[in-house]
N, C-alpha and C positions, 0 to 999 in steps of 0.2 A: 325382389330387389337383387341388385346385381353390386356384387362386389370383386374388384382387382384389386389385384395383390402382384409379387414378384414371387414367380419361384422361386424357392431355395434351388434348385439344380435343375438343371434340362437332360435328360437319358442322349444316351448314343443315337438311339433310334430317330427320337424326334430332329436331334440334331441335323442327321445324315437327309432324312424324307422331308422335312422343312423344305429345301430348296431345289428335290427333285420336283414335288408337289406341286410348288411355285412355275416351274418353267414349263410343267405340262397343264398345266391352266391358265399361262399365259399362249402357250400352240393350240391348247385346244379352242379360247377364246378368239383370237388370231384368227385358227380355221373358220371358225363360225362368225366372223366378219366379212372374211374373204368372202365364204360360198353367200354370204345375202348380200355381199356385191355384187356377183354373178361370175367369181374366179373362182378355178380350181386350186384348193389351198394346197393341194401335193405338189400340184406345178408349180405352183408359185415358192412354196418352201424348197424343190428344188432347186430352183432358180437362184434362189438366196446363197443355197450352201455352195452351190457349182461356181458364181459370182464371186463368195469371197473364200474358199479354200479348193476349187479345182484344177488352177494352173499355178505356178510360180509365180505370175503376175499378181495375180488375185488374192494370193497369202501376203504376198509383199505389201499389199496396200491396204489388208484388212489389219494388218498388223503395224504401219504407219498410222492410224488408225485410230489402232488399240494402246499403244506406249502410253502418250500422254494420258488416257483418259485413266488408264493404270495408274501413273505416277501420282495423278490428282488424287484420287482413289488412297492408294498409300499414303500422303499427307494429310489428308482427312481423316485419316484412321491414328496415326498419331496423335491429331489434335483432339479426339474424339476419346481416347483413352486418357487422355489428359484433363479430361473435363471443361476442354476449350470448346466454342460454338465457332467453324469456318464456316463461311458462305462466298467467300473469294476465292476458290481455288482455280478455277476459268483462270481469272483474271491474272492471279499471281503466276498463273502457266505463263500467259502470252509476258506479263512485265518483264520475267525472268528471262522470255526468249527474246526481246525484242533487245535487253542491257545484251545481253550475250553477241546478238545481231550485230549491233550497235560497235562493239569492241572490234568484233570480225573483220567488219566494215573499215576499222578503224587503220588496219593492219593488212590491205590485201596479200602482199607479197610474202606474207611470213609462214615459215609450212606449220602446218594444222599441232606437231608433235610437239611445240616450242608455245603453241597459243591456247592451248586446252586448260592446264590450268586457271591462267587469268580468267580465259571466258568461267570457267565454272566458280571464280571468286568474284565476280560481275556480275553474274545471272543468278546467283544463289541467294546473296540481299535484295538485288530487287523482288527476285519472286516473293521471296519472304516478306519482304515490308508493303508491298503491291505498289509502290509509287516511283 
């Protein structure tokens, strides 16, 4: 019979290799997808890294990219330490950007340094309330 429980504490070690673990059995799984498609999974994962980190262009837009899906990320970790359950954080991304849009929109002619505020007091509830 199989019983779980919570640690009392997790070590350094398991800590730190938990998530090296993870990513090298997600490459090596990956790998062994590719090659029984019939790709070479080195080419291919070069292709990946050269794609989104080997020109200035390619960081710029892996990392356009990467913001929001961080910010999400961040908020969820919030609610989540809170003992809150989110499954809207997509959502509350775009409501939040679209009120912010929306204000932008509202205001072409006005410089960006005079309209930052408002937008982040406009886009800040809607993201939050999702509606």
């Amino acid at each position: 019979m199989f019983v779980i429980e919570r640690r009392a504490s997790r070590s350094t070690a398991f800590r730190t290799l938990s998530p090296v673990a993870a990513v090298l059995a997600a490459l090596v799984f990956g790998a062994l997808f590719l090659k029984l498609s019939g790709f070479d999974p080195l080419a291919v994962y070069g292709g990946m890294w050269r794609g989104a980190f080997g020109d200035a262009y390619g960081l710029s837009e892996t990392l356009v990219k990467a913001i929001p899906i961080a910010l999400c990320a961040m908020g969820i970790t919030v609610a989540f330490r809170m003992a809150l359950w989110n499954i809207g954080a997509e959502g509350q991304l775009y409501a939040g950007a679209m009120a912010a849009a929306g204000l932008a929109l509202s205001f072409p002619d006005s410089p960006a340094s005079c309209c930052c505020p408002p937008w982040w007091r406009r886009g800040w509830p809607q993201g939050r309330s999702g509606r």
